[in-house]
PyMOL CGO cylinders between C-alpha atoms (Angstrom):
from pymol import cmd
from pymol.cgo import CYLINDER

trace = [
    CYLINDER, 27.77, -29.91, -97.13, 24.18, -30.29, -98.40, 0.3, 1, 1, 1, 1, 1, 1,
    CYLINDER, 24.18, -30.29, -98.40, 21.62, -30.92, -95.87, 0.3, 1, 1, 1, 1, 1, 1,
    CYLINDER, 21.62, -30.92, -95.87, 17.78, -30.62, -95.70, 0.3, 1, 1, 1, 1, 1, 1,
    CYLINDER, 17.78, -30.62, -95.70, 17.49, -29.85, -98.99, 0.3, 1, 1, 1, 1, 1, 1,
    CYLINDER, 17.49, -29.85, -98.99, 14.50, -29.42, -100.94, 0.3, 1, 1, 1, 1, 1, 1,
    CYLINDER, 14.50, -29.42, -100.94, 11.80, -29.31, -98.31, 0.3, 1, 1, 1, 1, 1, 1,
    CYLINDER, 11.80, -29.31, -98.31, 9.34, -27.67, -100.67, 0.3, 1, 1, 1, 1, 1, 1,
    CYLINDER, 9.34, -27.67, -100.67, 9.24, -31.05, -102.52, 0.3, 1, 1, 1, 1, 1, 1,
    CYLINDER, 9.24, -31.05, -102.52, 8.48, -29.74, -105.36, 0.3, 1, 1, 1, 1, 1, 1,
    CYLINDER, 8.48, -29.74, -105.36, 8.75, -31.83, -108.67, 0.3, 1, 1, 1, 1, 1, 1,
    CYLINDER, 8.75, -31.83, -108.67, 11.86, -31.12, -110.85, 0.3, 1, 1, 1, 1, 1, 1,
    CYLINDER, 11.86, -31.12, -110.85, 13.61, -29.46, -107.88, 0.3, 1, 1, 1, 1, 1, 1,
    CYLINDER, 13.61, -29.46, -107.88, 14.59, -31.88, -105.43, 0.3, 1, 1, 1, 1, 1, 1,
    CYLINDER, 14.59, -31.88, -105.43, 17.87, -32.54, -106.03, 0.3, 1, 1, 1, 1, 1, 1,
    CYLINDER, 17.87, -32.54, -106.03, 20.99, -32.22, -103.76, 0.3, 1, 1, 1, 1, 1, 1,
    CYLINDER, 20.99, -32.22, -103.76, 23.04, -31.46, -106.51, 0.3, 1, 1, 1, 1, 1, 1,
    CYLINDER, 23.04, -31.46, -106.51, 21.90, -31.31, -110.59, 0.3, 1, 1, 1, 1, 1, 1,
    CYLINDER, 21.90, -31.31, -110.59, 24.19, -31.23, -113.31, 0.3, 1, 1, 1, 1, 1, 1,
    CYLINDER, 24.19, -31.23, -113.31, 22.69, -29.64, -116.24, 0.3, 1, 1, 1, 1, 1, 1,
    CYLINDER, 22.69, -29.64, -116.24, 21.61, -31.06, -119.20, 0.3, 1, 1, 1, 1, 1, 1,
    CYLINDER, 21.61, -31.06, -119.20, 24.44, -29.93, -121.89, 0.3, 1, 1, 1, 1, 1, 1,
    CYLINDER, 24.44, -29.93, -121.89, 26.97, -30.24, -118.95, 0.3, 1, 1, 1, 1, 1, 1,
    CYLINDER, 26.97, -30.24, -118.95, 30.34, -32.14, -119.12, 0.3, 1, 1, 1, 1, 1, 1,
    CYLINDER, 30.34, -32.14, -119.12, 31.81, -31.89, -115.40, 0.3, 1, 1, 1, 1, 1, 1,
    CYLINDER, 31.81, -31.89, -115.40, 33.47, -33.74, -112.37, 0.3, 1, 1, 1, 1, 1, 1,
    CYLINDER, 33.47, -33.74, -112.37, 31.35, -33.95, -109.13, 0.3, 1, 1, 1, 1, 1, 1,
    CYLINDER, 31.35, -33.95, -109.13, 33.15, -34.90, -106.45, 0.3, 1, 1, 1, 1, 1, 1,
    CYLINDER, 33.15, -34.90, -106.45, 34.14, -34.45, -102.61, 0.3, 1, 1, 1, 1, 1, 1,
    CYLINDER, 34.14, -34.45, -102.61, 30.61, -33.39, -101.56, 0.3, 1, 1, 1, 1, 1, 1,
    CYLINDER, 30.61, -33.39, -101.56, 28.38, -34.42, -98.46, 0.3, 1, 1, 1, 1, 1, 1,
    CYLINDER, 28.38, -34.42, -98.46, 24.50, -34.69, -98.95, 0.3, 1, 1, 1, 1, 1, 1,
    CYLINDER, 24.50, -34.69, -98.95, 22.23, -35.46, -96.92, 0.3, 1, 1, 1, 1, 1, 1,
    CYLINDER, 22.23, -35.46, -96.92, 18.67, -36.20, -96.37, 0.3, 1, 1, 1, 1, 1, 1,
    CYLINDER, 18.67, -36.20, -96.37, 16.32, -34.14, -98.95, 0.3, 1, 1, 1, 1, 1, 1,
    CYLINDER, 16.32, -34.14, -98.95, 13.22, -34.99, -100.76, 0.3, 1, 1, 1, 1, 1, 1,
    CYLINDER, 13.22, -34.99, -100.76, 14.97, -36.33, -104.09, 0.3, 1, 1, 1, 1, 1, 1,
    CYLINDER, 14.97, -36.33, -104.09, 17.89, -37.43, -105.72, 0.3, 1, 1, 1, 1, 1, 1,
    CYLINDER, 17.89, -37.43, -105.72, 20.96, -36.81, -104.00, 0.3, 1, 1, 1, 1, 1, 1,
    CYLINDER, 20.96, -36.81, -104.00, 23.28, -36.39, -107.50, 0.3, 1, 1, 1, 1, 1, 1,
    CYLINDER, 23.28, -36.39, -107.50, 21.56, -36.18, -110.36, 0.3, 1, 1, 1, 1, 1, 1,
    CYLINDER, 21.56, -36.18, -110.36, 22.93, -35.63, -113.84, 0.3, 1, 1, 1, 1, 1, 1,
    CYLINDER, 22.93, -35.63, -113.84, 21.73, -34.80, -117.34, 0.3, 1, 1, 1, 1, 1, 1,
    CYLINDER, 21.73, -34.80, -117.34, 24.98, -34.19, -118.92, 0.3, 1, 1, 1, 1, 1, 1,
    CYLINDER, 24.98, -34.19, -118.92, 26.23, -34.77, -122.60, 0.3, 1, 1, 1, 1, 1, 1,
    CYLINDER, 26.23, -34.77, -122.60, 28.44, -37.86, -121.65, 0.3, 1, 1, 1, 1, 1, 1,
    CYLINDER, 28.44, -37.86, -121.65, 31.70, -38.13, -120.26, 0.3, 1, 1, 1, 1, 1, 1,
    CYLINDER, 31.70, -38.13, -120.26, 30.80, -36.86, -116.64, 0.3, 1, 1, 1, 1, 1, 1,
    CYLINDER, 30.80, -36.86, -116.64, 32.37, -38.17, -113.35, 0.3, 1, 1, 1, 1, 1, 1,
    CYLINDER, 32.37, -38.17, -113.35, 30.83, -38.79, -110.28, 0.3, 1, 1, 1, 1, 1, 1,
    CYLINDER, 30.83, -38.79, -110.28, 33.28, -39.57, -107.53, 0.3, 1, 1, 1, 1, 1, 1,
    CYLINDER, 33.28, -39.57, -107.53, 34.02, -39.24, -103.48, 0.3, 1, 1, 1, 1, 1, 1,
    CYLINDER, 34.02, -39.24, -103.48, 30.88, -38.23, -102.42, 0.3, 1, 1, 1, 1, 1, 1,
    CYLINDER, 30.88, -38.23, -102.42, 28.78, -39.22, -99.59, 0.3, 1, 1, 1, 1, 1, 1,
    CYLINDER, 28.78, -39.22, -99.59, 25.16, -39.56, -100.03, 0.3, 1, 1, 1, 1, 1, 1,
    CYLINDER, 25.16, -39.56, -100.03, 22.87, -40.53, -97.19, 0.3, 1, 1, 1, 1, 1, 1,
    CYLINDER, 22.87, -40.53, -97.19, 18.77, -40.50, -96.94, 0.3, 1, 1, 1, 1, 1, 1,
    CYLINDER, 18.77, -40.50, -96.94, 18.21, -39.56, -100.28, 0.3, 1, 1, 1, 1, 1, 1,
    CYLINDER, 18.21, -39.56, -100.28, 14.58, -38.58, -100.78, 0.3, 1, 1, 1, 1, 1, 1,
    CYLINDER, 14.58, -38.58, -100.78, 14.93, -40.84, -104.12, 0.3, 1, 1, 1, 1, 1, 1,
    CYLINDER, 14.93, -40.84, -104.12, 18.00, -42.28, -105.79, 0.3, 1, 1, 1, 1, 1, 1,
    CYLINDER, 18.00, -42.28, -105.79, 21.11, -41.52, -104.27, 0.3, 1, 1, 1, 1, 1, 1,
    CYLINDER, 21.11, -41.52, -104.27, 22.61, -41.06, -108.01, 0.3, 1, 1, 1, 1, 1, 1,
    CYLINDER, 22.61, -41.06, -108.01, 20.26, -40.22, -110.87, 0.3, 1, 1, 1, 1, 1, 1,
    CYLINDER, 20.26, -40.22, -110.87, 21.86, -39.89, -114.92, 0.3, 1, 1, 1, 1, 1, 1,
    CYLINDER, 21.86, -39.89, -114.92, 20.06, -39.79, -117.66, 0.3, 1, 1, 1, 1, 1, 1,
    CYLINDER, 20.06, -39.79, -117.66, 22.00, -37.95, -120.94, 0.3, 1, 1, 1, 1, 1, 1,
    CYLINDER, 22.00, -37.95, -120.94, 18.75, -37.23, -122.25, 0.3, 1, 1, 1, 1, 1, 1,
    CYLINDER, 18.75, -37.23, -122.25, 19.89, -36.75, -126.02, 0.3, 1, 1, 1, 1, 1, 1,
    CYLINDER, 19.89, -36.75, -126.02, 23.51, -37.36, -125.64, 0.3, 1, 1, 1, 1, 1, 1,
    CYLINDER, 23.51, -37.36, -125.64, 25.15, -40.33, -127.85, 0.3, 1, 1, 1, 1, 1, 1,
    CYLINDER, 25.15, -40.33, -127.85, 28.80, -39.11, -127.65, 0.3, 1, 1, 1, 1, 1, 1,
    CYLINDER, 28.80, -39.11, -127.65, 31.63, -38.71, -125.10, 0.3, 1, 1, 1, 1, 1, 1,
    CYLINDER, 31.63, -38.71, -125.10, 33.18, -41.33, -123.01, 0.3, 1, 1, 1, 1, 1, 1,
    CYLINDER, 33.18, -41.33, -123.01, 30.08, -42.08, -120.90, 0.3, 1, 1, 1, 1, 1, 1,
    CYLINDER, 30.08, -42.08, -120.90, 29.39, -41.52, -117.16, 0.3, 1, 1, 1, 1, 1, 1,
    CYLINDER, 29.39, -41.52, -117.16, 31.90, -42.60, -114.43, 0.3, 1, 1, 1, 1, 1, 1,
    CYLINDER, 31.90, -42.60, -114.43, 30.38, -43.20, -110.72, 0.3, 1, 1, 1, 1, 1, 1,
    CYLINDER, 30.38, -43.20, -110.72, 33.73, -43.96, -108.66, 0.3, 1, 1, 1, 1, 1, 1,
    CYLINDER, 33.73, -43.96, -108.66, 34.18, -44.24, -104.98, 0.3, 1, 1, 1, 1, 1, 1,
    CYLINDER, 34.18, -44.24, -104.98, 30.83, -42.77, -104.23, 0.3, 1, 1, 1, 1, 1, 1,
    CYLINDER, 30.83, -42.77, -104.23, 29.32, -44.05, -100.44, 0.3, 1, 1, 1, 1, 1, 1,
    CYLINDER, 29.32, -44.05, -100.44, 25.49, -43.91, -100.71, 0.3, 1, 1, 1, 1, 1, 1,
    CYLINDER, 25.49, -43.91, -100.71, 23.31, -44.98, -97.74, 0.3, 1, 1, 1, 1, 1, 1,
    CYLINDER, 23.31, -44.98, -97.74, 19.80, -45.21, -97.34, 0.3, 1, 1, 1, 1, 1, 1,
    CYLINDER, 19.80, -45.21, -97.34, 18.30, -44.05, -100.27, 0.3, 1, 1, 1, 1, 1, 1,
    CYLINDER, 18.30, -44.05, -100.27, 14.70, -43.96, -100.28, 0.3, 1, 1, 1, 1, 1, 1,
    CYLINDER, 14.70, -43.96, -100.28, 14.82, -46.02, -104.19, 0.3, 1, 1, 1, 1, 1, 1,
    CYLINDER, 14.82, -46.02, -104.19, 17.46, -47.00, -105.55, 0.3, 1, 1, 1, 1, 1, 1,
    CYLINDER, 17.46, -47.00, -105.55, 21.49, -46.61, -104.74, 0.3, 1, 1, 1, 1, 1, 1,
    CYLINDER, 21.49, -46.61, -104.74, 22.41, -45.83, -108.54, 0.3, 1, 1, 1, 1, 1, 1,
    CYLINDER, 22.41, -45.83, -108.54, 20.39, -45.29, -111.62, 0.3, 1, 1, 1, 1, 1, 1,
    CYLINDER, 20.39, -45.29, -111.62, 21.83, -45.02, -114.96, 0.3, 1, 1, 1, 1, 1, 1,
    CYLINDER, 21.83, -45.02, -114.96, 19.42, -44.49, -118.07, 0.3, 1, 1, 1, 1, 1, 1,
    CYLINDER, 19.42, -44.49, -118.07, 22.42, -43.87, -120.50, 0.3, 1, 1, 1, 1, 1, 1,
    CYLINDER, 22.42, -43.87, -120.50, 22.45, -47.11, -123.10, 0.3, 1, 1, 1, 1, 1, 1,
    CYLINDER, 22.45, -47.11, -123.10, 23.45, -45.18, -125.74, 0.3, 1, 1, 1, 1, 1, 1,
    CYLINDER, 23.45, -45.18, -125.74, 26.72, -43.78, -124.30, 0.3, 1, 1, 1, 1, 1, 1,
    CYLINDER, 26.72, -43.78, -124.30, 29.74, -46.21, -124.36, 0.3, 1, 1, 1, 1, 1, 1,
    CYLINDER, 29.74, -46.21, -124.36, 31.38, -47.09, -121.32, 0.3, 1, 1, 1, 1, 1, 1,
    CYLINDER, 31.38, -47.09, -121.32, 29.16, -45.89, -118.86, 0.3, 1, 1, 1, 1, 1, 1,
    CYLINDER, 29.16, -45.89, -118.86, 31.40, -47.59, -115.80, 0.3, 1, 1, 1, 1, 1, 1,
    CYLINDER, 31.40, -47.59, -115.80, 30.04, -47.90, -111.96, 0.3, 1, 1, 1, 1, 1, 1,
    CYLINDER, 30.04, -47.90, -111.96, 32.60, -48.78, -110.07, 0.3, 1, 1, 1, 1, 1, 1,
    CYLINDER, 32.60, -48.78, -110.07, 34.44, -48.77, -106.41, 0.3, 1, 1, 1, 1, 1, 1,
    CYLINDER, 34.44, -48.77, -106.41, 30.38, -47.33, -104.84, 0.3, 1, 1, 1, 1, 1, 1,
    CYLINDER, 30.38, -47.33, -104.84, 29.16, -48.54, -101.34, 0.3, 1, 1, 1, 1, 1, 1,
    CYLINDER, 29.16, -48.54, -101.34, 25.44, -49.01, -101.26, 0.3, 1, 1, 1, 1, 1, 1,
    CYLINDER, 25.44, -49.01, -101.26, 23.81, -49.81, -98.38, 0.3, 1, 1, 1, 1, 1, 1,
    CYLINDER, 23.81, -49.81, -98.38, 19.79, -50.29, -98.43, 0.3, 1, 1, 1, 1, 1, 1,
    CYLINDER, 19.79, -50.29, -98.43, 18.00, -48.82, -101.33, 0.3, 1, 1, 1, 1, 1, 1,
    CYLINDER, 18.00, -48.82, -101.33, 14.43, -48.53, -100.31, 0.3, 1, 1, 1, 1, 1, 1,
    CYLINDER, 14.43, -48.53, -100.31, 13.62, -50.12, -103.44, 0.3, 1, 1, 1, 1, 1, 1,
    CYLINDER, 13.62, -50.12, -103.44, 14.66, -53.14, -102.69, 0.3, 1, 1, 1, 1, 1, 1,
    CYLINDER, 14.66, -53.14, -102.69, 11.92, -55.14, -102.03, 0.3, 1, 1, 1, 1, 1, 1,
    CYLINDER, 11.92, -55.14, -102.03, 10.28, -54.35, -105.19, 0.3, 1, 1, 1, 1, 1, 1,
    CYLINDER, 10.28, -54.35, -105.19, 13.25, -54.70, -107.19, 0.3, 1, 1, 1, 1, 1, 1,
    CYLINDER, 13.25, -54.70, -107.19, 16.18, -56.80, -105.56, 0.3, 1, 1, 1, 1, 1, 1,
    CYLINDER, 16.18, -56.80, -105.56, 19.73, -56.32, -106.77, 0.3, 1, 1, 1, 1, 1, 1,
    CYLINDER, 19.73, -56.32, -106.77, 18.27, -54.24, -109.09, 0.3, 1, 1, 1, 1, 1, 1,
    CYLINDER, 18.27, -54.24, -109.09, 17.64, -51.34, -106.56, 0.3, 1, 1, 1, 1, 1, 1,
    CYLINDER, 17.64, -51.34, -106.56, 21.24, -51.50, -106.11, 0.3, 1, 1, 1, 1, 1, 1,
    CYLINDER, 21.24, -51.50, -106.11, 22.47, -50.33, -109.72, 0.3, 1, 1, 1, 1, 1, 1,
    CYLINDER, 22.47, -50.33, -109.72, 19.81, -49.84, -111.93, 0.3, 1, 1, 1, 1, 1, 1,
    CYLINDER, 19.81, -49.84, -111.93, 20.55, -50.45, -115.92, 0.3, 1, 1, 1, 1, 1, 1,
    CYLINDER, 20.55, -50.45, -115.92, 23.68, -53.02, -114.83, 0.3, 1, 1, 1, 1, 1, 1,
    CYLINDER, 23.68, -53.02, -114.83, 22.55, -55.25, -117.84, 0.3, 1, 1, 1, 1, 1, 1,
    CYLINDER, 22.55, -55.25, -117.84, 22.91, -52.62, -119.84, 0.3, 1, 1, 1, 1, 1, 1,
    CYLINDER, 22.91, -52.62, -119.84, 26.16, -54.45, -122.48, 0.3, 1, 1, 1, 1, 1, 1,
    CYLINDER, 26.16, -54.45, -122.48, 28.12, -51.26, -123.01, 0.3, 1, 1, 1, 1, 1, 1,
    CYLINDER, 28.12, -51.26, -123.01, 28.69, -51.29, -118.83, 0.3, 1, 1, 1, 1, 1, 1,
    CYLINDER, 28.69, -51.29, -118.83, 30.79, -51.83, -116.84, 0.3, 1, 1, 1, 1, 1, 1,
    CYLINDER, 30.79, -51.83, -116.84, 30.91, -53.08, -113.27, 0.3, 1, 1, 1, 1, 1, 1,
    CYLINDER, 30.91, -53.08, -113.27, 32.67, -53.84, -110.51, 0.3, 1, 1, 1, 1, 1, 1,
    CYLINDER, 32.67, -53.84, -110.51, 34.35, -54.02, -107.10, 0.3, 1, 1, 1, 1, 1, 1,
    CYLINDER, 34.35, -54.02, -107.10, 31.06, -52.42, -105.44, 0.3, 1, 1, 1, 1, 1, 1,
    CYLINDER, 31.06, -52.42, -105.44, 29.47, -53.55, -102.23, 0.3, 1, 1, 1, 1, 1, 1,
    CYLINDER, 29.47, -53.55, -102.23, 25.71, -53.59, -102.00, 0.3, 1, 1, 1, 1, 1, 1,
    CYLINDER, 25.71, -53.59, -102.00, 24.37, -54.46, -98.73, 0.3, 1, 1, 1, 1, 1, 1,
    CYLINDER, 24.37, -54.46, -98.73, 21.09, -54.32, -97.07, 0.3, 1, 1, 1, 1, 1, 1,
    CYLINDER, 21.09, -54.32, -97.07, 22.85, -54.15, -93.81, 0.3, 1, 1, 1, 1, 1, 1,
    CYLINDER, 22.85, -54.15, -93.81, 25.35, -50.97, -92.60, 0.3, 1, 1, 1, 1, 1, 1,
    CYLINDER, 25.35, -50.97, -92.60, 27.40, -52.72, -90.67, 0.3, 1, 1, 1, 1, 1, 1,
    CYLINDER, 27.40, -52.72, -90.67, 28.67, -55.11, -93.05, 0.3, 1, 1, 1, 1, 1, 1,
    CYLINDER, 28.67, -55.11, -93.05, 30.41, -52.14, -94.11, 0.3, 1, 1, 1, 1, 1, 1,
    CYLINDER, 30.41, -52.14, -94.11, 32.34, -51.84, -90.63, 0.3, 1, 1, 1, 1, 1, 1,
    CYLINDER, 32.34, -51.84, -90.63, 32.04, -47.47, -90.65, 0.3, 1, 1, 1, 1, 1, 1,
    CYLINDER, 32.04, -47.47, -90.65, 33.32, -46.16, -87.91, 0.3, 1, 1, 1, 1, 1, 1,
    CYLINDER, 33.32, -46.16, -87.91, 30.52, -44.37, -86.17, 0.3, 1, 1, 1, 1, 1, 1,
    CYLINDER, 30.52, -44.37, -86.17, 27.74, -44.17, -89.23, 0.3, 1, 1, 1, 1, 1, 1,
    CYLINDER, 27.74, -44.17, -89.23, 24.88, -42.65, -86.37, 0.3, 1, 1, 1, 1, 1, 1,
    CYLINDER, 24.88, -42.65, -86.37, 27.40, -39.57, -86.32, 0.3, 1, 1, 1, 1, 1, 1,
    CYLINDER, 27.40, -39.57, -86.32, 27.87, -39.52, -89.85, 0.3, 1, 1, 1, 1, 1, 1,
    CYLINDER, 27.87, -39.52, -89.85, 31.94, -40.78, -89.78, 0.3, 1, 1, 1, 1, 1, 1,
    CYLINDER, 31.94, -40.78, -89.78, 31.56, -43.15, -92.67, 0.3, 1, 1, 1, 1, 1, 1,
    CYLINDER, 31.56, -43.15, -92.67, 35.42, -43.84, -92.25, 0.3, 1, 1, 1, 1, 1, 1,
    CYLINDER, 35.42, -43.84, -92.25, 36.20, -47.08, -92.90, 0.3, 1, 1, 1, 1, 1, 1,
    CYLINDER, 36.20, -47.08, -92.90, 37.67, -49.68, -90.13, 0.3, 1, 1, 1, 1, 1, 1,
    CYLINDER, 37.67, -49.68, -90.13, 40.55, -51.47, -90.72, 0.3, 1, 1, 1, 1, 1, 1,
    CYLINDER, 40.55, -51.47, -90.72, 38.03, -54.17, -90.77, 0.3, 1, 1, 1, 1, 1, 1,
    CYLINDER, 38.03, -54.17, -90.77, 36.40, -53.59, -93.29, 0.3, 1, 1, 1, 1, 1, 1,
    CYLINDER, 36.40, -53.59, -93.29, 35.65, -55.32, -96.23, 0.3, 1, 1, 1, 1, 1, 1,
    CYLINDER, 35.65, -55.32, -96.23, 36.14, -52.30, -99.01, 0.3, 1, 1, 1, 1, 1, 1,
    CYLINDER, 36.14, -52.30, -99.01, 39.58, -52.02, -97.91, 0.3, 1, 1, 1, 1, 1, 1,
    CYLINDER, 39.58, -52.02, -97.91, 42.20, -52.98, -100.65, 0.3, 1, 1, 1, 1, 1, 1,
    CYLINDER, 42.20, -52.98, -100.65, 39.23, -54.61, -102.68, 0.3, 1, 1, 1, 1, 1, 1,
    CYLINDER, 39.23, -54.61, -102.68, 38.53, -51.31, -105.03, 0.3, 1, 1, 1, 1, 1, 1,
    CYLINDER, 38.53, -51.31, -105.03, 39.04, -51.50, -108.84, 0.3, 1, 1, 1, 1, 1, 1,
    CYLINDER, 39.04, -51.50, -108.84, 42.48, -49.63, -110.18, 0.3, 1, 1, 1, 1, 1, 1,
    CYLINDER, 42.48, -49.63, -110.18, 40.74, -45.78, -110.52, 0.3, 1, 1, 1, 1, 1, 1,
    CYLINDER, 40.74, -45.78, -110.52, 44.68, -44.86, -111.22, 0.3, 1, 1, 1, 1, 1, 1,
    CYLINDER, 44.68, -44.86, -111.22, 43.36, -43.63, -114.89, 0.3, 1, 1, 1, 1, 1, 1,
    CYLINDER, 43.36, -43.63, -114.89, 41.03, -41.30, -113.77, 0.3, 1, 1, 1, 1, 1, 1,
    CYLINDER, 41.03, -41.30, -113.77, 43.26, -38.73, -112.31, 0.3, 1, 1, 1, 1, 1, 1,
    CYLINDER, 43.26, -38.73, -112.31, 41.69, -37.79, -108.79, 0.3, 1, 1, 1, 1, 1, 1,
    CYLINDER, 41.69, -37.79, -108.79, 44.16, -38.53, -105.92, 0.3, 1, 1, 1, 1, 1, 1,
    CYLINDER, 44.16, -38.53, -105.92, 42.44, -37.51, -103.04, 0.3, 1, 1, 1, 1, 1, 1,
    CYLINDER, 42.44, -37.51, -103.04, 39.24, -39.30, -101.12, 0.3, 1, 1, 1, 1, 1, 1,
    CYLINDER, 39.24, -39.30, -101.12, 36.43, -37.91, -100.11, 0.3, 1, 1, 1, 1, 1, 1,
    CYLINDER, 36.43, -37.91, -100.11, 38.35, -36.57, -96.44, 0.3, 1, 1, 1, 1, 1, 1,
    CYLINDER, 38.35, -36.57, -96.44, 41.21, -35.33, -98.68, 0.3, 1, 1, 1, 1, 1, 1,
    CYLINDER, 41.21, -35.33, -98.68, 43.61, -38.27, -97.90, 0.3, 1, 1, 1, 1, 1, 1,
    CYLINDER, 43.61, -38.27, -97.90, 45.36, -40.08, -100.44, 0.3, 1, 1, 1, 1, 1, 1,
    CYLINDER, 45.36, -40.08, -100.44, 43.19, -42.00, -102.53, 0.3, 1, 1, 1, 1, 1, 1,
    CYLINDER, 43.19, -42.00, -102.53, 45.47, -45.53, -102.33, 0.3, 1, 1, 1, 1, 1, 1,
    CYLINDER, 45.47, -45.53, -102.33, 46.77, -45.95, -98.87, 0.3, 1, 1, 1, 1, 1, 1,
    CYLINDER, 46.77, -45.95, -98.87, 47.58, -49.63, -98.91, 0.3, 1, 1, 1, 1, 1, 1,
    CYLINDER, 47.58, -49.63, -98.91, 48.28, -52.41, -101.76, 0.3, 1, 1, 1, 1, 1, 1,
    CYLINDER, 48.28, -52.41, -101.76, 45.09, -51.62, -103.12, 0.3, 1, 1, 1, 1, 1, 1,
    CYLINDER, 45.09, -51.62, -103.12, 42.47, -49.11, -103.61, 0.3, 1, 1, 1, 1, 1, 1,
    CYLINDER, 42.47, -49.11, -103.61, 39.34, -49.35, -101.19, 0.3, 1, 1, 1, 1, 1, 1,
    CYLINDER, 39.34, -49.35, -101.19, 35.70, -49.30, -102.28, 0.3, 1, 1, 1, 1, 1, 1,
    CYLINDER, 35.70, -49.30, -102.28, 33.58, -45.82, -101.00, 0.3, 1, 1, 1, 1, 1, 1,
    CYLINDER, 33.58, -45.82, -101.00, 34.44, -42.51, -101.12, 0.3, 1, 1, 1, 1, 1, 1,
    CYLINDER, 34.44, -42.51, -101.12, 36.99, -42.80, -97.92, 0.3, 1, 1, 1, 1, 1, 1,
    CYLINDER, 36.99, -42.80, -97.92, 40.54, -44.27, -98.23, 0.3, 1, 1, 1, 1, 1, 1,
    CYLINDER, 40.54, -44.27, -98.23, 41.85, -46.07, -94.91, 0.3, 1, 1, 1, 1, 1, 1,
]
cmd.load_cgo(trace, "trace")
């Protein structure tokens, strides 16, 4: 659990969690909340994945990538991530020389950027032709999402709710748990976010 975090605010620290620049590596399973700047953000080489984690009040973007001189590897994967509130955008990807950067399976629920930007404050760079994306619900409103108690920070979903069953086949990717550790596929399809029903 990251909480608080960077309350110096200083520039080029301000991030919940940073994966280096040179870095190939799975982030997953972790709870951030409210900081000054990004809540994920990640300068690796290519072929990173971003997946199960919540992200709420991000100081900036909830999820930041930019492979800054990488052209190989598969490309970035953001899977099953739940971001809510960020204070720009939900997910930023500067990475158009990668192939098959992928955003799928993400809840994003009212990027402060949005009235400057529109859908675009959603998932930045989603024009971008070597994407691809799908199965995510962007909402300006959190209880479209049907959580169970989001004021408490239980961003369970209700059997109500419409990211259950609707996720995109993540069965290639290898991870089998959710962001509570239950099993990630718990009904005749997977659901969208980082929790499973």
């Amino acid at each position: 659990m990251i909480e608080d975090y960077a309350t110096k605010n200083q520039l080029t620290q301000q991030t919940g969690i940073e994966i280096g620049d040179g870095s190939v590596a799975d982030c997953y399973g972790n709870f951030i909340n409210k900081g000054t700047g990004d809540g994920i953000a990640c300068f690796g080489i290519g072929s990173n994945v971003i997946h199960d984690n919540m992200i709420i009040k991000a100081g900036q973007n909830g999820i930041f990538c930019d492979a800054r001189s990488a052209t190989n590897g598969d490309g970035l994967k953001v899977l099953n991530n739940t971001i809510v509130n960020p204070a720009k955008t939900g997910v930023s990807i500067y990475t158009s020389l990668l192939p098959h950067n992928t955003c799928v399976n993400n809840i994003i629920v009212n990027p402060g950027f949005y009235g400057e930007w529109k859908d675009d404050a959603f998932v930045n760079d989603k024009n971008n032709p070597l994407y691809k994306m799908s199965n995510n619900i962007m909402t300006l409103k959190i209880g479209d999402v049907k959580f169970v108690n989001p004021k408490k920070n239980n961003f369970r979903l209700q059997r109500s709710s419409p990211a259950v069953d609707q996720g995109f086949d993540v069965s290639s990717y290898d991870f089998d748990l959710d962001f509570y550790k239950s099993n990630r596929k718990n009904g005749s399809a997977y659901d969208i976010g980082a929790s499973e029903f």
